[in-house]
C-alpha positions in Angstrom: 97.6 48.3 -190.0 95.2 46.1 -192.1 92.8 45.0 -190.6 91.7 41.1 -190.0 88.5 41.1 -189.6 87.8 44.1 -191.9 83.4 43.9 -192.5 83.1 44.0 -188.3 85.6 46.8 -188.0 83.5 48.8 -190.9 79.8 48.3 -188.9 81.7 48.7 -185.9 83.5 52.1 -186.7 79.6 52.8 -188.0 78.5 52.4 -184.6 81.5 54.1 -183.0 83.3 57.1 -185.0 80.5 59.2 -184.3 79.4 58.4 -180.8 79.1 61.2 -178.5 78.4 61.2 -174.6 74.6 60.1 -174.4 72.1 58.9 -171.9 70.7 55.3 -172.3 68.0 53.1 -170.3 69.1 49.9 -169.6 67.3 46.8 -171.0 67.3 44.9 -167.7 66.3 47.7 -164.9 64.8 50.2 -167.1 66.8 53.0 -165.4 68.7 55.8 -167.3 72.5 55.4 -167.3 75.0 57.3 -168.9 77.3 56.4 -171.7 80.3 59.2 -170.7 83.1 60.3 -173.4 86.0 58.3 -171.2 83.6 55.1 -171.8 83.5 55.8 -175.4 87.2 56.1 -175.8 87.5 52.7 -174.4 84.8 51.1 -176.9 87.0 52.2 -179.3 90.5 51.1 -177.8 88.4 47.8 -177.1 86.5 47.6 -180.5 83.3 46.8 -178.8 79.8 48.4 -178.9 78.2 50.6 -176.2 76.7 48.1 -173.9 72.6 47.4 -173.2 72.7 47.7 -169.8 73.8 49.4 -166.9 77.3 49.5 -164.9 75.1 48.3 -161.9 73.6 45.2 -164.1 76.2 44.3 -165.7 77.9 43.8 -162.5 74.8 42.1 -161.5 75.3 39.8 -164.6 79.1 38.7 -163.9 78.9 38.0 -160.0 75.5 35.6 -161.2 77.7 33.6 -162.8 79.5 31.3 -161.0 79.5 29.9 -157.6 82.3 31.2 -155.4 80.3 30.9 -152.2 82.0 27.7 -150.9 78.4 26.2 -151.4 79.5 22.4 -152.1 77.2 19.7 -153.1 77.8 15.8 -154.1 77.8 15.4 -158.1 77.9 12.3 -160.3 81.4 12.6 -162.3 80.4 12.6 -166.1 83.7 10.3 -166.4 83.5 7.6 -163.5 80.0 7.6 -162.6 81.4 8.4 -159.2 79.7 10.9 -156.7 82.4 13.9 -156.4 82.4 16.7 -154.5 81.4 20.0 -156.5 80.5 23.8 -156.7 77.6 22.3 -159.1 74.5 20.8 -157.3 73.0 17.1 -158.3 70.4 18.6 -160.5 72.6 21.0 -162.1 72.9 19.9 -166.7 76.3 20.9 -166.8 78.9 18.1 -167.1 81.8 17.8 -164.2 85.2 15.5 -164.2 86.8 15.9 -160.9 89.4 17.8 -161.0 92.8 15.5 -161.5 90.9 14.5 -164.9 89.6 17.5 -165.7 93.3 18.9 -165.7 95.2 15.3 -167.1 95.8 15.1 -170.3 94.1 12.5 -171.1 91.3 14.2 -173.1 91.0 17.8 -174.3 87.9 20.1 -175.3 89.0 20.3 -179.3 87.5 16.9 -178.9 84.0 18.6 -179.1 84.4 21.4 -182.0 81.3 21.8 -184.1 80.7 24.4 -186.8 79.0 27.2 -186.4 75.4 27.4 -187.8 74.8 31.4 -189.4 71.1 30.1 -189.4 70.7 30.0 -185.2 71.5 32.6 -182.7 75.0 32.7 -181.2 74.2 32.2 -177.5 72.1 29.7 -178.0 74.7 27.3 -179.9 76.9 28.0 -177.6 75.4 27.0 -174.8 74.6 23.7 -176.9 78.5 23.5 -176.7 78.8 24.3 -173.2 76.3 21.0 -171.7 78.4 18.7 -174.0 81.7 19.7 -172.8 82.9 18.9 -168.9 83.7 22.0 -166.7 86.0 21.1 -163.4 84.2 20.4 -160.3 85.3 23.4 -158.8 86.7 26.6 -160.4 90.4 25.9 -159.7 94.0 26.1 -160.4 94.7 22.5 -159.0 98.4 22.1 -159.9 99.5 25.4 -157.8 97.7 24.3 -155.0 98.4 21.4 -152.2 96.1 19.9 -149.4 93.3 22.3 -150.3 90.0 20.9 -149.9 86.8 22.8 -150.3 88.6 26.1 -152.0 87.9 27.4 -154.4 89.9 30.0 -156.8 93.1 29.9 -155.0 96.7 29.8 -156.5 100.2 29.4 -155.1 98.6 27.8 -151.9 98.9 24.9 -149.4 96.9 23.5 -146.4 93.9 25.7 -146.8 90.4 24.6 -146.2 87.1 26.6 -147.2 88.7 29.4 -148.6 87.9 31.5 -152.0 89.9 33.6 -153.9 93.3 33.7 -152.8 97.0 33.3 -153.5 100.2 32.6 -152.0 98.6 31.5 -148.6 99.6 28.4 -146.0 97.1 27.2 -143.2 94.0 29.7 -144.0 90.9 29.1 -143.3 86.9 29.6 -143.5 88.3 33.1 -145.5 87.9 34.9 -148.3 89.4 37.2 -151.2 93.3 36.9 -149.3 96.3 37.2 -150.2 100.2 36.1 -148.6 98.6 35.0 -145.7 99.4 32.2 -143.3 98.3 30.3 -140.0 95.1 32.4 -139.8 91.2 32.0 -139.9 88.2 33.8 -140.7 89.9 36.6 -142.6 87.9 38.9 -145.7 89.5 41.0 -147.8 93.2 40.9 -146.1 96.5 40.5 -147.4 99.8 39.9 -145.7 99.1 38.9 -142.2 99.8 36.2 -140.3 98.3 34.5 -136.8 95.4 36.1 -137.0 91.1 36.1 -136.7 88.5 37.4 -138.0 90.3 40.1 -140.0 88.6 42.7 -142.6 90.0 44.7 -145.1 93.2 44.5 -143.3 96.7 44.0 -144.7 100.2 43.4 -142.5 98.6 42.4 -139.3 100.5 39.9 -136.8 98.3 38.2 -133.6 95.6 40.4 -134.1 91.7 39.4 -134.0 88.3 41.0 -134.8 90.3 43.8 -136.9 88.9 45.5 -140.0 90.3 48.4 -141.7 94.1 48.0 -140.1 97.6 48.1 -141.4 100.9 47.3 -139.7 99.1 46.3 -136.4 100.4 43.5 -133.5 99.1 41.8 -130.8 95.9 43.7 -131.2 91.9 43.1 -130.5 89.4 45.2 -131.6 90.8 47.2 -133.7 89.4 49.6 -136.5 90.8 52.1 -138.7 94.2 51.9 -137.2 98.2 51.7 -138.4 101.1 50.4 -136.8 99.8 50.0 -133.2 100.7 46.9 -131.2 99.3 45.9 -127.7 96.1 47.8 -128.2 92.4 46.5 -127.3 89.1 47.6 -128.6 90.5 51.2 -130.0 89.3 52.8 -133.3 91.2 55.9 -135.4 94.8 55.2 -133.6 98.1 55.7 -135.3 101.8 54.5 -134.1 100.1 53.3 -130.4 101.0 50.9 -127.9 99.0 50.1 -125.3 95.6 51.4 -125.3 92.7 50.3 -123.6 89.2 51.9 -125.5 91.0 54.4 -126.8 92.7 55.2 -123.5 96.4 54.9 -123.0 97.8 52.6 -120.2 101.3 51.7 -118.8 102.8 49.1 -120.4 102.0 46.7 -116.7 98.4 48.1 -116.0 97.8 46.9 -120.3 99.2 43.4 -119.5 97.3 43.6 -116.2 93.4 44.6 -117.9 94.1 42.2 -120.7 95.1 39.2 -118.4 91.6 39.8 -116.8 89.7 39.3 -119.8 89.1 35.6 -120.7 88.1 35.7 -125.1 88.4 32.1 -124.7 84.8 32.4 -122.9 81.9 32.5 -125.7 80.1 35.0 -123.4 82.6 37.4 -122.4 83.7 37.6 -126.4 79.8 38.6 -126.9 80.2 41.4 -124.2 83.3 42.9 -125.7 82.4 42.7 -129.2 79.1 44.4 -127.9 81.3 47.4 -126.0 83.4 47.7 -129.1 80.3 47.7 -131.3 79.0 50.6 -128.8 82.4 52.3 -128.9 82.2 52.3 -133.0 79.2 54.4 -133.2 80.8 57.0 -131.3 83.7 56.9 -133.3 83.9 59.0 -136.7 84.4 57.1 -140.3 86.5 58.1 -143.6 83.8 58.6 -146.4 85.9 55.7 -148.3 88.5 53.9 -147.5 91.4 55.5 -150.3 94.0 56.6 -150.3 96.0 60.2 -151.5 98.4 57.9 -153.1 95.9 57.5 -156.1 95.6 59.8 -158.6 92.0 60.9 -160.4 90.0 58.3 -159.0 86.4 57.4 -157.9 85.9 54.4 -155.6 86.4 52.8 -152.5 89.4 50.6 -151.7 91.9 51.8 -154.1 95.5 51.5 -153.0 98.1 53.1 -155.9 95.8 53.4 -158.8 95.2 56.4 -161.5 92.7 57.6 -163.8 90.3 54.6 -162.6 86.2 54.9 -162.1 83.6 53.5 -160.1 86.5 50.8 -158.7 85.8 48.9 -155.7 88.0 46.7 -153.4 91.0 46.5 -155.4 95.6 46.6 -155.1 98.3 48.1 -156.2 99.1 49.4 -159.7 95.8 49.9 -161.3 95.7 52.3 -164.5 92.8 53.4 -166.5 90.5 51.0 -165.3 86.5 51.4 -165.0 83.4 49.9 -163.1 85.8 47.2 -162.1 85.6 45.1 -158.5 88.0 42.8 -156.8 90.7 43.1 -158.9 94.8 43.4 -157.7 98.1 44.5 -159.7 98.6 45.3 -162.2 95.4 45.8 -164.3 96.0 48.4 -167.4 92.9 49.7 -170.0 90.3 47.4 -168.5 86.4 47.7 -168.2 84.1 45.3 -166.3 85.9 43.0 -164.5 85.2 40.9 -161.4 87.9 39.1 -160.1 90.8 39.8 -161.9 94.6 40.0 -161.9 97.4 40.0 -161.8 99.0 41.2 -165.2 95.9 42.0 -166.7 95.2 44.5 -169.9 92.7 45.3 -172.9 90.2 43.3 -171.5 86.4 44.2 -170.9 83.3 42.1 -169.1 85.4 39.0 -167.5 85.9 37.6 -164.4 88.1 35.4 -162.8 91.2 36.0 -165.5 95.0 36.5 -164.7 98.1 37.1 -166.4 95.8 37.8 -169.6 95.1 40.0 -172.6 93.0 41.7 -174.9 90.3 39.3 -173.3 86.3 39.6 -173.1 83.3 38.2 -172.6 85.1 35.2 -170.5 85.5 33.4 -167.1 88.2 31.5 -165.6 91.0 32.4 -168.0 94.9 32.4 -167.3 97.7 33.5 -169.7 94.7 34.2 -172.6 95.4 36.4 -175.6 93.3 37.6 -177.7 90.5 35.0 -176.4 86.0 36.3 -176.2 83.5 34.7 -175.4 85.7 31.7 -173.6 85.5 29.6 -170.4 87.8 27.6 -168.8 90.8 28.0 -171.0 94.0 28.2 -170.5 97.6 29.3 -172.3 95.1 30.3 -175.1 95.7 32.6 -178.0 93.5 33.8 -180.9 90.1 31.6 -180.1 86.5 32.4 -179.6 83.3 31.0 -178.2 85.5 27.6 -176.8 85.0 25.9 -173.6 88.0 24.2 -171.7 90.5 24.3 -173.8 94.7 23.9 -173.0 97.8 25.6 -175.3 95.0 25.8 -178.4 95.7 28.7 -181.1 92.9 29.9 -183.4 89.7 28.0 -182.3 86.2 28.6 -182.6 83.8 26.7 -180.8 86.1 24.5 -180.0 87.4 23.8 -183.9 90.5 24.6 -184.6 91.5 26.5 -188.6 94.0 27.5 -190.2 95.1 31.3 -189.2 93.6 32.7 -192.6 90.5 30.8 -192.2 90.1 31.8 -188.6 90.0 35.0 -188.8 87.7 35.0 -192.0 85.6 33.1 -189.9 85.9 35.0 -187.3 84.9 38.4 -189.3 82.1 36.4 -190.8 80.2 35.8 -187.3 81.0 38.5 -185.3 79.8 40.9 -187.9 76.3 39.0 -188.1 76.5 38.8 -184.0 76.9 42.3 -184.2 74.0 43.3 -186.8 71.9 40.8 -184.7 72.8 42.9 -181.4 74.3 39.8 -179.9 77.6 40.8 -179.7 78.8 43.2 -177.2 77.2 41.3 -174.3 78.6 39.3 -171.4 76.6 35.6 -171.4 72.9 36.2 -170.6 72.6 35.4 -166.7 69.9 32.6 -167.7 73.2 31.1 -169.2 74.6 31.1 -165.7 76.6 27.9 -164.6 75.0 28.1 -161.3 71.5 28.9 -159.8 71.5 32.7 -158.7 71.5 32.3 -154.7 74.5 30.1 -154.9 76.6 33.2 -156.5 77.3 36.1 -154.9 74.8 38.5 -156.7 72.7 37.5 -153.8 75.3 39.7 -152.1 75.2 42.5 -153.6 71.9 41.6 -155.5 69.8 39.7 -153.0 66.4 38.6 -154.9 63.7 36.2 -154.0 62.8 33.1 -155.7 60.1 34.8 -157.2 62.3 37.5 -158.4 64.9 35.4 -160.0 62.0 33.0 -162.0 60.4 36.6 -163.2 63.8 37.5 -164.6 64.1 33.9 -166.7 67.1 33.0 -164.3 67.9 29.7 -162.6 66.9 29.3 -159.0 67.6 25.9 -157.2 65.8 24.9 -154.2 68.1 23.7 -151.6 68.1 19.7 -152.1 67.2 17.4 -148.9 70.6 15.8 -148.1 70.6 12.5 -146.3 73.5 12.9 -144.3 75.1 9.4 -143.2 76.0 10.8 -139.9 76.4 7.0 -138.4 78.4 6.9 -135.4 79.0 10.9 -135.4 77.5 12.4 -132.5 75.3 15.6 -132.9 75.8 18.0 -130.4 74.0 21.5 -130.5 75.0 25.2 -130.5 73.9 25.3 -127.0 75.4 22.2 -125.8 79.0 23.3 -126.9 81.4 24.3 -124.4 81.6 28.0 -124.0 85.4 27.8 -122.8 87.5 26.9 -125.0 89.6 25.3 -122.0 86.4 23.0 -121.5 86.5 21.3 -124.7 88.0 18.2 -125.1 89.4 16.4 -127.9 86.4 13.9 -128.4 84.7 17.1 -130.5 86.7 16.4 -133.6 84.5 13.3 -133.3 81.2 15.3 -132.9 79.1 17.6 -135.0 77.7 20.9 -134.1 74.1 21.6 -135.4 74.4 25.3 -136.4 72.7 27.4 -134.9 71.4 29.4 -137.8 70.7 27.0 -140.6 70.9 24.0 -138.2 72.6 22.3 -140.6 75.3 20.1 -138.8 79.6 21.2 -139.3 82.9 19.6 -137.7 86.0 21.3 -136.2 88.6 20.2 -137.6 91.8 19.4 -135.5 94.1 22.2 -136.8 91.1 24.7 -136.4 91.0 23.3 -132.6 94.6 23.5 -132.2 93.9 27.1 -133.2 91.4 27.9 -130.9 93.3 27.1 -128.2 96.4 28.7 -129.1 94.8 32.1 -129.2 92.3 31.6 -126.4 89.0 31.5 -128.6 85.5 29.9 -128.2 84.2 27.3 -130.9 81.8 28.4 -133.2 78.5 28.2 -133.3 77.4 28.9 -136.4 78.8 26.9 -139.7 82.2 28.1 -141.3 79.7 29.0 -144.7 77.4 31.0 -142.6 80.0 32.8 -140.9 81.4 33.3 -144.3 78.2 34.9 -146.2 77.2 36.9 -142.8 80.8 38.5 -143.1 80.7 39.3 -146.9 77.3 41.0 -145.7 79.4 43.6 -144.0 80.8 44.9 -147.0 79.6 48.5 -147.7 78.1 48.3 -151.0 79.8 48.5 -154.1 77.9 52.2 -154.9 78.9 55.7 -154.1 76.3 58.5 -152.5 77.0 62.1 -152.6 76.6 64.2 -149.2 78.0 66.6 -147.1 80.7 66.2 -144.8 79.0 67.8 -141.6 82.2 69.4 -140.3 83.4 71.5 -143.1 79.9 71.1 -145.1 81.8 70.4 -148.2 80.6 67.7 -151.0 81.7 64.2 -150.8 81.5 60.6 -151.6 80.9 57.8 -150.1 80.5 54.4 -150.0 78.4 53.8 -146.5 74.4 53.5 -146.8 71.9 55.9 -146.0 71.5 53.7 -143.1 74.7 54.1 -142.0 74.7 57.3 -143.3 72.3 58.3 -140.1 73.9 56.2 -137.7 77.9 57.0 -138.0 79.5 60.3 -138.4 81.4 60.2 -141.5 84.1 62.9 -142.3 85.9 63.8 -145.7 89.0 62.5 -145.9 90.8 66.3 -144.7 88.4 66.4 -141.7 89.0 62.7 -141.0 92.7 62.9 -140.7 92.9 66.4 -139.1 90.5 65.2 -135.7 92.4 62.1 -135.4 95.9 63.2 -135.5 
């Protein structure tokens, strides 16, 4: 096949027909990484260079780039003048339309297409581009989603409130990365389930609360690392079980009996149970990771039916040939570097937040993209580069459209000079990032000082004074809120709670207090953000150690931290399965 852009394929195939595994040390944490012969095949499938730095900073460099937090601030609309609610704070340069205009049709980025100067640096003209062109309040996909307010990311979704990253779901809240869920709060990582709280890595679940690593499970409390079990409180490592007490099995009448003596609805008796389960954890033994024998030449944790993948974290079903990839669901084929991603995704490298895309790189927030790098915010885009919110465009560089033939000599022309100049190749520089760095969610994985982040030339955002007009709202502390739930009237929805973390004040909402009461919980304490970043905390890292499993001393991975490590007894996967069946 003849090639289109035929100088970049020559320097390219320069850089790349000769390339054998090597050892490199990343620009950005000075460590030495390795550049392996399975990478190197995919620079070539890809046509990209070997990257600069890292798999650990490039991750670094994706998840610093947007604001999926569910941190909200109050934003002047670049249209109306008007003060909207958005993921970007006041002081932040970037221009926001809310989001009906920002998805109408009543303007369009190709309204903003400049040439490209050969005589300045490519990331620095682009980001010229990206301050003059407006970005949606919040990342979102508006037209799938109904009575939404405060998500962020979701699709396919209705009557959902301060949720992120999620599809198909119907009354969810305060939750995060979720999938076909409905009627439920608090839930991370969970897909498939329905009445329930406080849910972790957890997929068809029914009436079950404070659950994490559970499949199949129903009217259940307390539950980890169990399948199909229904009527069971505060059990770990349990398979096809009904009615177990700690681990301990109890007639179907004494069950009912013990859990009809135990009011949850009580703020302190919760504490005192979540305490004895916590208790009953560290006695109980842990899977190094959390995969399954379903997948096939894999190295990761929270793979479910995926081959030939590497250093893959927290992803679903149907994954193939994918590498140093997190958060992404079905369907993803010949991929590298994504965050967030899926479904229907292929030939793409260093992206996040894309679906139903391919042969995309170097982008964020992309849907039904073909052949698109270095792109934000476009959609049902084919054949363009370096553009910012564009809709059904074809062959356009920073924003300009050409005819085909021109584009693509264009397009040779400055990705062969971006790639002599060692620009191209690499994701947006994080000082490029559309948010400040603790408002992302490196400072999950990442977590950095102020100091840390100036040193490193990123953006860091102190957290603006907000004058709240909280006139005729009563404030009501942590301590001053019921602990029954049966003691709490209706008046709340009129009051706000001062957290008692960041004291900064929330309301309950009435189908969160209708929800409380139907399952016999306490009101929070703490606000529904805080809740949120203290559970994404849990997380095990995204990282793999090598140790010994102490029951049959064999080698093994795994994704819990020295830490941990000392504190649990973690078992290979044979050892794991043989003691608890």
């Amino acid at each position: 096949m003849i090639s289109k852009i035929p100088n970049f394929d020559k320097n390219l195939d320069e850089i790349l027909n000769n390339l054998k595994p090597y050892q490199k040390i990343c620009q950005q944490c000075g460590k030495v990484f390795d550049i392996f012969k399975e990478d190197i095949k995919f620079y070539k499938m890809l046509r990209v260079s070997p990257p600069k730095l890292c798999s650990s900073c490039r991750r670094q460099r994706r998840m610093g780039f947007y604001n999926n937090l569910l941190k909200f601030y109050l934003k002047q609309d670049a249209l109306t003048g008007e003060k909207i609610v958005s993921t970007f704070p006041p002081e932040s340069s970037y221009k926001i339309y809310n989001l009906k205009h920002w998805w109408s049709d009543k303007w369009g980025g190709e309204d903003y297409g400049r040439d490209f100067n050969f005589l300045k640096p490519f990331f620095g003209q682009f980001q010229e581009l990206n301050l003059i062109v407006p970005h949606p309040a919040i990342t979102h996909y508006w037209k799938n989603v109904v009575d939404s307010p405060y998500t962020i990311a979701i699709i396919d979704s209705k009557n959902c409130y301060l949720t992120a990253s999620g599809g198909d779901l119907e009354n969810v809240l305060f939750s995060y990365w979720v999938g076909g869920c409905k009627d439920s709060l608090e839930l991370l990582d969970a897909a498939h389930c329905e009445n329930c709280y406080e849910l972790s890595n957890s997929n068809q679940c029914y009436n079950c609360h404070f659950c994490e690593d559970c499949s199949h499970c129903i009217d259940s409390f307390f539950l980890d690392s169990c399948n199909h079990c229904e009527n069971c409180f505060a059990c770990t490592n349990l398979k096809n079980k009904s009615y177990y007490f700690f681990n301990q099995q109890f007639s179907k009448e004494e069950y009912k009996q013990k859990i009809k003596e135990i009011n949850l609805g009580n703020r302190d008796i919760l504490e005192e149970y979540r305490k004895k389960f916590e208790e009953l954890l560290k006695k109980s033994i842990r899977r190094n990771l959390s995969t399954y024998n379903i997948n096939i030449n894999c190295l990761g944790d929270r793979l479910w039916r995926a081959k030939n993948c590497y250093l893959v974290f927290r992803s679903c079903s149907n994954l193939e040939n994918v590498r140093y990839s997190v958060d992404v669901c079905s369907d993803i084929k010949e991929c590298m570097d994504l965050w967030i991603a899926g479904p229907n995704v292929s030939l793409s490298y260093e992206t996040i937040e894309v679906i139903e895309s391919n042969n995309v790189k170097f982008s964020f927030f992309i849907r039904n993209g073909l052949d698109l790098e270095y792109c934000l915010n476009c959609f049902n885009c084919q054949h363009c580069f370096a553009c910012v919110s564009l809709r059904n465009k074809s062959y356009y560089i920073f924003n300009k459209q050409y005819p085909k033939k021109e584009y693509f000599q264009l397009l040779d022309k400055i990705k062969t000079k971006m790639l002599k100049n060692g620009e191209y190749g690499e994701f947006f520089p994080l000082s490029m990032s559309l948010h400040s760095y603790q408002d992302t969610y490196a400072m999950i994985e990442f977590p950095l000082s102020k100091e840390e982040v100036s040193k490193n030339g990123w953006q860091w955002q102190d957290e603006p004074k907000i004058s709240l007009d909280l006139m005729g709202i009563e404030l009501i502390e942590a301590k001053d809120v019921p602990k029954d739930i049966k003691d709490v009237a209706n008046d709340i929805l009129n009051k706000a709670i001062v957290c008692k973390t960041t004291c900064k004040p929330f309301r309950i909402i009435k189908s969160e207090l209708e929800f409380y009461r139907e399952h016999n919980l306490p009101i929070p304490t703490k606000h529904p953000c805080q809740r949120i970043f203290e559970r994404l905390q849990t997380r095990n890292p995204l990282k793999l150690w090598r140790v010994i499993c102490p029951k049959c001393l064999k080698e093994m991975f795994t994704s819990y931290p020295p830490k941990k490590q000392k504190e649990l007894k973690i078992y290979c996967e044979e050892c794991y399965y043989r003691e608890i069946i």
